[in-house]
C-alpha positions in Angstrom: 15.5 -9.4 -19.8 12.4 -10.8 -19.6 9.6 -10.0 -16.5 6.3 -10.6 -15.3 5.6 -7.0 -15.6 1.6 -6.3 -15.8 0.5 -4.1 -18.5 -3.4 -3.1 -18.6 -5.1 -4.0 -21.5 -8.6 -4.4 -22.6 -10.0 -7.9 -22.4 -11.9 -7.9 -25.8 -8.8 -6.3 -27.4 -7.9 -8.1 -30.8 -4.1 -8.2 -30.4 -2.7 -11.6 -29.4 -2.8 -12.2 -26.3 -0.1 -14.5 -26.3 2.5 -11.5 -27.0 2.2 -10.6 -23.7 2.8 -13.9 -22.2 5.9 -14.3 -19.9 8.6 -16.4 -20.2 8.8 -18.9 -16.9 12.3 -19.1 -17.6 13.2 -16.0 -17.9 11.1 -14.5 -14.9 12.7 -15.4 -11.7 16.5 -14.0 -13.9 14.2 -10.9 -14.7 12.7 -10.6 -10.9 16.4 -10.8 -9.7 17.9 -8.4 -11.7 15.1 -5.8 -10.2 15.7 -6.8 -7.1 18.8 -5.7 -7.7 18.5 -3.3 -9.0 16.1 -1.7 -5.8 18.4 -2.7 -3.6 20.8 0.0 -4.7 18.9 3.0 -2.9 21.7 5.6 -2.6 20.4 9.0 -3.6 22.5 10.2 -6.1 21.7 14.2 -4.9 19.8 16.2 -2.6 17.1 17.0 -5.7 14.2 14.9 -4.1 11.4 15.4 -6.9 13.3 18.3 -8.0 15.1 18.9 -11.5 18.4 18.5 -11.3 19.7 21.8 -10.4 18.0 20.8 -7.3 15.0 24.3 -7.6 12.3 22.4 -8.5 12.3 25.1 -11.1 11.7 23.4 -14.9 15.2 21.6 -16.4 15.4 22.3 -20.1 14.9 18.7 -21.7 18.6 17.7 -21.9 18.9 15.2 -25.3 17.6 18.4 -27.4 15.2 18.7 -30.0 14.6 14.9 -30.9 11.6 16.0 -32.9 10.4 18.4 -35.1 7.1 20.1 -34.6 4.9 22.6 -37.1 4.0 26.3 -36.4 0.8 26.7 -34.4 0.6 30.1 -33.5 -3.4 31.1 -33.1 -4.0 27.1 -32.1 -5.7 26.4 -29.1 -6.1 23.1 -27.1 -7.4 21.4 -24.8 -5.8 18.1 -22.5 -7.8 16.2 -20.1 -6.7 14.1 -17.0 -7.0 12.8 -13.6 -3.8 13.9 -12.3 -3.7 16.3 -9.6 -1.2 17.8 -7.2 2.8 17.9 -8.2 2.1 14.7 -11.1 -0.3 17.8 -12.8 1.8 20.3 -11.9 4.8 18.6 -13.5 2.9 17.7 -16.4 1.6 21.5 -16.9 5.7 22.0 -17.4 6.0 19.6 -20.6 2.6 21.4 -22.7 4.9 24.3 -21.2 7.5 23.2 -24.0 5.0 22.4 -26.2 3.4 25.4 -25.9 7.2 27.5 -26.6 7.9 25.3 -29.3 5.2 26.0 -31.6 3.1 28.6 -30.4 -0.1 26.9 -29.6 -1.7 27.4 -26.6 -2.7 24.4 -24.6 -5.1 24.3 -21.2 -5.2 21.4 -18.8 -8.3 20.3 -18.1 -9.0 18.5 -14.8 -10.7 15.2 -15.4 -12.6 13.2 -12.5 -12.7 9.4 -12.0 -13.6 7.3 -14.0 -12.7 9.3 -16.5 -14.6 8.1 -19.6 -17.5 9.2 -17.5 -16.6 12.5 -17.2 -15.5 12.7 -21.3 -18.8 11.4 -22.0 -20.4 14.7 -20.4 -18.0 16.4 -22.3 -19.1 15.3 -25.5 -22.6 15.3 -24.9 -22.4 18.7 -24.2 -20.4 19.5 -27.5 -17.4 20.0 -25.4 -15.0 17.4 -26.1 -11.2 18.2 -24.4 -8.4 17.5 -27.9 -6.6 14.9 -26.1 -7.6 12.8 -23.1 -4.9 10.8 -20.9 -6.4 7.5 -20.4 -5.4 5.3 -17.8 -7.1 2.2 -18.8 -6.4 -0.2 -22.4 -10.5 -0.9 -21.8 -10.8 2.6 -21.2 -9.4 3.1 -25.0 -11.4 0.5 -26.3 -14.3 2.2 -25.1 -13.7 5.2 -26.4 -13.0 4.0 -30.0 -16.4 1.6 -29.7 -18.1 4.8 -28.8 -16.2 6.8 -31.9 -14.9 9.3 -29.9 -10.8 8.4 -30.4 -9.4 9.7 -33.3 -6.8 7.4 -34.9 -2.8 8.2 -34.6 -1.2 10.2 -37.6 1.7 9.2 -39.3 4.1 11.2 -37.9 3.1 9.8 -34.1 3.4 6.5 -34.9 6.7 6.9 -36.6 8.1 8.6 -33.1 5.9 5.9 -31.2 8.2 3.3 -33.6 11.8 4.6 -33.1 10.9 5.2 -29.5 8.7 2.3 -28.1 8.8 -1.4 -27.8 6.3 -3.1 -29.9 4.3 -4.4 -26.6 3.9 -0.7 -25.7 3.0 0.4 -29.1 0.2 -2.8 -29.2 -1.6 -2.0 -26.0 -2.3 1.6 -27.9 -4.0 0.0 -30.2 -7.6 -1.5 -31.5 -8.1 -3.8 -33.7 -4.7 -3.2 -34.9 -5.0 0.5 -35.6 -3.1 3.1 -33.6 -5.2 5.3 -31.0 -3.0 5.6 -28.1 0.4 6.8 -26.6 1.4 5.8 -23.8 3.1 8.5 -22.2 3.2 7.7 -18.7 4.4 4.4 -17.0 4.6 2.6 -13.6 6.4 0.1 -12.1 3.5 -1.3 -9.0 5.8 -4.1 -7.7 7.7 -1.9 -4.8 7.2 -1.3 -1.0 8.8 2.1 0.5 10.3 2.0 3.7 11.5 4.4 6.5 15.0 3.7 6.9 15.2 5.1 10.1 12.5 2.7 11.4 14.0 -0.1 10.2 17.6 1.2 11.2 16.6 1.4 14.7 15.0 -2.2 14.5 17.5 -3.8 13.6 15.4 -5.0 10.4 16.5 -6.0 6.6 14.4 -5.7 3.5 12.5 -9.0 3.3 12.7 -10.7 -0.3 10.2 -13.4 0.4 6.3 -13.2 2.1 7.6 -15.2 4.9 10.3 -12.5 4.9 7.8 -9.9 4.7 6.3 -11.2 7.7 8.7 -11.5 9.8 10.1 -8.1 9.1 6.7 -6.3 10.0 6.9 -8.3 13.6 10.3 -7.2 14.0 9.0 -3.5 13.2 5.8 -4.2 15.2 8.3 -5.2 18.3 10.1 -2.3 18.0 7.1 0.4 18.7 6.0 1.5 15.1 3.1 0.0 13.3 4.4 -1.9 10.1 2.3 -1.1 7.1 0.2 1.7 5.9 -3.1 0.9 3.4 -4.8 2.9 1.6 -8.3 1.6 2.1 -9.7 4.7 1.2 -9.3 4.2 -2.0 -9.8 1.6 -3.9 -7.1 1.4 -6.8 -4.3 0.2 -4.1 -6.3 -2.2 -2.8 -6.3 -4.0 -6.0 -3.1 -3.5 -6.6 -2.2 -5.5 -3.6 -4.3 -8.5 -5.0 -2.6 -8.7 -8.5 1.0 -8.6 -7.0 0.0 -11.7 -4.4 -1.9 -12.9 -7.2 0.5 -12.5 -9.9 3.3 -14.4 -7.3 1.9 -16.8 -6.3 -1.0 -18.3 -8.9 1.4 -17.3 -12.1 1.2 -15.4 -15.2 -1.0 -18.0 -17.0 -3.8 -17.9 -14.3 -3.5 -14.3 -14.4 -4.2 -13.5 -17.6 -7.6 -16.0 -17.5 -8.5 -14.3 -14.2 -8.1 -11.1 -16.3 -10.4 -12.4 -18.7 -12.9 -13.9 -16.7 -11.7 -17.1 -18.2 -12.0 -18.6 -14.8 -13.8 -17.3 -11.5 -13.4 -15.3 -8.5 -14.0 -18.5 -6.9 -11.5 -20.0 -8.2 -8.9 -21.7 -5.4 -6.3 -19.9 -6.6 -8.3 -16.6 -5.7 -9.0 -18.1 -2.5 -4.8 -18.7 -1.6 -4.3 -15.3 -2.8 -7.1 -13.4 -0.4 -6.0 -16.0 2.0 -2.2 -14.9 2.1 -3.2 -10.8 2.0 -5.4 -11.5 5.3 -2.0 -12.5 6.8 -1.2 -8.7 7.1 -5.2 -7.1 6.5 -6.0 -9.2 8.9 -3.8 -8.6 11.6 -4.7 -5.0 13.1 -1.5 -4.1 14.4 -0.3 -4.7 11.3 -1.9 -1.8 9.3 -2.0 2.0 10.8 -4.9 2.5 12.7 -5.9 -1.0 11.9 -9.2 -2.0 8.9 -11.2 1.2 10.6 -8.3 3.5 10.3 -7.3 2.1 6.9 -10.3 2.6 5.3 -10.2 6.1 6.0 -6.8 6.8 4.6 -6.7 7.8 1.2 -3.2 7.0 -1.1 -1.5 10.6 -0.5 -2.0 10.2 3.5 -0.5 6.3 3.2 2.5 7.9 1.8 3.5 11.0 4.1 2.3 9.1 7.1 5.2 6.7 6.7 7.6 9.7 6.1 6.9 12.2 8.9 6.9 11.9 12.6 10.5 11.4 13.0 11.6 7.6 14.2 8.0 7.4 15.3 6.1 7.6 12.2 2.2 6.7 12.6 3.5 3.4 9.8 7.0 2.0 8.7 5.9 0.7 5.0 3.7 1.5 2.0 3.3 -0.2 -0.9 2.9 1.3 -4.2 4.3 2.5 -7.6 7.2 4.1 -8.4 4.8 7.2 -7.9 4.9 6.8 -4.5 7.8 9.6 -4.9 5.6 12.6 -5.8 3.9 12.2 -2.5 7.2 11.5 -0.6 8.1 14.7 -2.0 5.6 16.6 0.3 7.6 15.6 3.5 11.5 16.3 4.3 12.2 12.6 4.2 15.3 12.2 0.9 14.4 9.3 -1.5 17.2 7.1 -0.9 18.3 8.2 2.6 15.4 8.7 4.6 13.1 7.0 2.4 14.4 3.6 0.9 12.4 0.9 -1.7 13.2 -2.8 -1.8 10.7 -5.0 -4.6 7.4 -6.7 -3.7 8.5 -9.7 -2.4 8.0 -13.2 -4.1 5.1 -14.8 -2.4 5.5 -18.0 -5.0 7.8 -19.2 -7.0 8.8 -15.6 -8.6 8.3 -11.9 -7.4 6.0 -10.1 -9.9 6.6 -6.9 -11.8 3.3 -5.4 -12.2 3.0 -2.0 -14.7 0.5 0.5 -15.3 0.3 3.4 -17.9 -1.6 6.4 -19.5 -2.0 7.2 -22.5 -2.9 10.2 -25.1 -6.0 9.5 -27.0 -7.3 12.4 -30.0 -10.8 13.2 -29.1 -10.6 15.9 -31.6 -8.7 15.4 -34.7 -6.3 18.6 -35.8 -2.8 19.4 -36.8 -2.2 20.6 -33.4 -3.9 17.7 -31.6 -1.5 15.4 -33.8 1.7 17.4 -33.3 1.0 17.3 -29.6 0.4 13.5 -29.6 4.0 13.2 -31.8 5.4 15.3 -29.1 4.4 13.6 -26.2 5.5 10.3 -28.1 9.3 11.7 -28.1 12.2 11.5 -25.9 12.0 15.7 -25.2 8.6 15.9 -23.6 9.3 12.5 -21.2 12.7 13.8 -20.4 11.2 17.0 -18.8 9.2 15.1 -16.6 11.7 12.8 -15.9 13.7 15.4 -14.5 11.1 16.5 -12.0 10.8 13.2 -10.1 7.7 10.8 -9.3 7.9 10.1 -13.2 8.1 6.8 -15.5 8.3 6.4 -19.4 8.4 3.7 -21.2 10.2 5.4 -24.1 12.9 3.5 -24.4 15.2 6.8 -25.4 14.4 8.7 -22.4 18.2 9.2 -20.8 18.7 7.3 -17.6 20.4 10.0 -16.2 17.5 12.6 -16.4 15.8 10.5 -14.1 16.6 12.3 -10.3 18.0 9.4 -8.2 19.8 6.5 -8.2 16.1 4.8 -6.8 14.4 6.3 -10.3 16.8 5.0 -12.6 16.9 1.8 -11.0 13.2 1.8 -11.4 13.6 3.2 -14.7 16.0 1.3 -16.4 14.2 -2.5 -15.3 11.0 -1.1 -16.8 12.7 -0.7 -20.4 14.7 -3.5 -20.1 11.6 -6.0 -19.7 10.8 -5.0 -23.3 7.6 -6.8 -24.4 7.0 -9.4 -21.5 4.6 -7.6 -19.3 1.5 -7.5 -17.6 -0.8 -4.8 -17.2 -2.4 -4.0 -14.0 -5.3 -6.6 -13.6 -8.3 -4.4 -13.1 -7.7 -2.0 -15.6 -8.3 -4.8 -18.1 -11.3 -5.6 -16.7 -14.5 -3.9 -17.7 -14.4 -0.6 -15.6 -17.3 -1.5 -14.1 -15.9 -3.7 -12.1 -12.1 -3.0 -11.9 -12.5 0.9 -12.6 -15.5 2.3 -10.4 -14.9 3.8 -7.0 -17.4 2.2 -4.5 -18.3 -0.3 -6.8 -17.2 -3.6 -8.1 -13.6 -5.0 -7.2 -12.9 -1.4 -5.6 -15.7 -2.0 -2.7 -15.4 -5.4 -2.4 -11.7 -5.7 -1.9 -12.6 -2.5 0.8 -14.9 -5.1 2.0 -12.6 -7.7 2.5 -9.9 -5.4 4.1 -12.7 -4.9 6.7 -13.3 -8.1 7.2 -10.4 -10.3 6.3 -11.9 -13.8 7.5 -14.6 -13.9 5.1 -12.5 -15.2 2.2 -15.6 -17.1 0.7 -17.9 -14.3 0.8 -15.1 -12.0 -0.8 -14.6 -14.3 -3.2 -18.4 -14.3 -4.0 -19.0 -10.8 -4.0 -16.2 -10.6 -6.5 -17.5 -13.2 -8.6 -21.1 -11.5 -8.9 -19.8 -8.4 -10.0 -17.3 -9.4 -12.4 -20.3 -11.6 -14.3 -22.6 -8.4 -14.2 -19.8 -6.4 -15.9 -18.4 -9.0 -17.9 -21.7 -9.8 -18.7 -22.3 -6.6 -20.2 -19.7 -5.7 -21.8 -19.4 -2.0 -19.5 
């Protein structure tokens, strides 16, 4: 199966760019299949974002010891990243394993956005963290044009090979040399639902923008506002644009707007912003309309939609497959109460957009390797699998560790796209501009949700910053 999945990715990387190309023919058959897919929301248990004996306690790994790691007893290190809440919590569970397994000890170190930033105060102060989870392919760049990133060892790449499609091995790497493992997917083509909202309205999940539309009136007519945003942040703002983008202008366009190969004033940028304003723009669209938005950061979009009852303060959210974790938090049951359908095709084919973190060496060791060779097997994904609000791409990750029905749905379309994918947008832009809070894309997309009807002065703002950053290379 082929998909228009996005994968970030650096925009100076080296690799061919045309491996990451889409196959028109293919994409609408891929998009289908998904949709599919979704649409087959029956939770296969009460377990939530539990493990699977429903405690929320930590599930052995389940496929056994795929890989085998050295003695480190006496070792000590240290992993950086931004993940907070149950996503770090969960994660503290796998260097759990890691830890048991060979005797190091291992401390998570809480990382701030953007996180090259904070790793460059690290290492100026002599205190680099081993291994750093980097959301960003431009973030890796950086960090190997800055020296920092320590190259793969042999016996990561040879579990990154039996376990990884060669697309997900590639975006690793830099100027063809292996410096990253992507550990952690996501699938950012899906709108959550409550399905007792749209029970009571008498509403169906919408496959189309037009569909979209008409489904948030339905929900609107009914007495519950339709969507939640996240304006406080950002990242989901973005996120928004790419899928509409992605839609509607195509995977070609999309890669040169990811390159800056064409402008932010480009038409097709103009239809895209055009068609978001449709529901930014309408205030009893969005909870608490652009004012209220913009105040509501990504956790609060999620457990808005899920608590209240059949009076919830918003009836939709979009986001990743991560949108779990946070649904987590409330009573609602991932396919019962809460429900998922894919983001809906706004042109000619629905997009499949992907993001991903990955475990770049910061300091080179034996125990930094074997900890990179671990998180590149099927044992330390599996574990967090099991716990819910989870994707790998490691294509020998079990289905069936994944919680739900919802998950493995989710799951399974992910590996089954292969190597057709595309990155999220503005992670393979310079951060400046698609990786800064309150700067760049970030603030002028929060700009834009405050003002939808300025499409041309959006569109400008956009195209300043992305030439400053561009520009210089940040």
């Amino acid at each position: 199966m082929r998909s228009n999945l996005r994968v970030r990715r650096s925009p100076n990387h080296s690799t061919n760019h045309s491996t990451y190309r889409s196959r028109r023919a293919a994409q609408a058959a891929a998009a289908a299949v998904i949709a599919g897919a979704l649409t087959l929301t029956a939770c296969s248990g009460d377990n939530k974002d539990k493990g699977n004996d429903g405690t929320g306690k930590e599930s052995s790994s389940g496929s056994g010891d795929t890989v085998t790691l050295p003695k480190l007893d006496g070792a000590s290190l240290e992993v950086a990243a931004v993940w907070t809440g149950a996503e770090q919590a969960n994660f503290k569970k796998v260097l759990a394993e890691f830890e048991k397994r060979t005797g190091a000890k291992v401390t998570f170190v809480p990382a701030q956005d953007p996180i090259i930033n904070f790793l460059g105060s690290k290492i100026a102060g002599g205190q680099p963290p081993d291994i750093a989870m980097l959301p960003q392919p431009g973030a890796i760049k950086q960090a190997v044009d800055k020296k920092w990133a320590k190259p793969i060892g042999a016996e990561a790449q040879a579990e990154l090979g039996k376990n990884y499609s060669q697309g997900w091995q590639d975006i690793g790497k830099v100027n063809g040399k292996q410096y990253g493992v992507y550990y952690k997917a996501a699938n950012k083509s899906l709108i959550w639902y409550n399905a007792k909202v749209f029970e009571n309205a008498g509403a169906k999940e919408p496959t189309t923008w037009k569909d979209l539309l008409s489904t948030a009136q339905t929900i609107y007519d009914s007495g519950v506002t339709p969507f939640s945003v996240a304006g406080a942040d950002g990242w989901p703002l973005t996120d928004w644009f790419e899928n509409v983008y992605l839609s509607q202008a195509g995977p070609e366009k999309y890669d040169q707007l990811a390159q800056h190969k064409i402008k932010w004033t480009d038409p097709s940028v103009k239809q895209a912003l055009t068609t978001l304003a449709q529901i930014w723009g309408k205030k009893d669209f969005v909870a608490g309309g652009a004012a209220g938005a913009l105040q509501t950061e990504f956790p609060a979009s999620v457990t808005q939609t899920f608590t209240g009852g059949d009076q919830p303060k918003s009836a939709m959210v979009y986001e990743g497959d991560f949108v779990q974790v946070n649904i987590g938090e409330t009573k609602a049951k991932v396919g019962t109460d809460a429900k998922v359908f894919p983001f809906p095709t706004v042109g000619s084919t629905a997009p499949v957009v992907s993001g991903g973190d990955a475990a770049v060496i910061l300091k080179d060791s034996k125990a930094a390797q074997a900890l990179a060779t671990f998180l590149a097997s099927p044992d330390a994904a599996t574990i967090q699998a099991k716990l819910g609000g989870y994707l790998s791409p490691n294509k020998n990750v079990p289905n069936s560790a994944y919680p739900n029905a919802v998950q493995q749905k989710i799951a399974k379309a992910l590996i089954a796209a292969g190597d057709d994918f595309r990155f999220d947008m503005s992670d393979q832009t310079p951060q400046a501009f698609g990786g800064t809070p309150g700067k760049g894309e970030w603030k002028d997309l929060q700009d834009f949700l405050k003002n939808p009807t300025d499409v041309a002065g959006a569109q400008a703002k956009l195209e300043k910053d992305a030439a400053a950053a561009y520009g210089s290379g940040s």
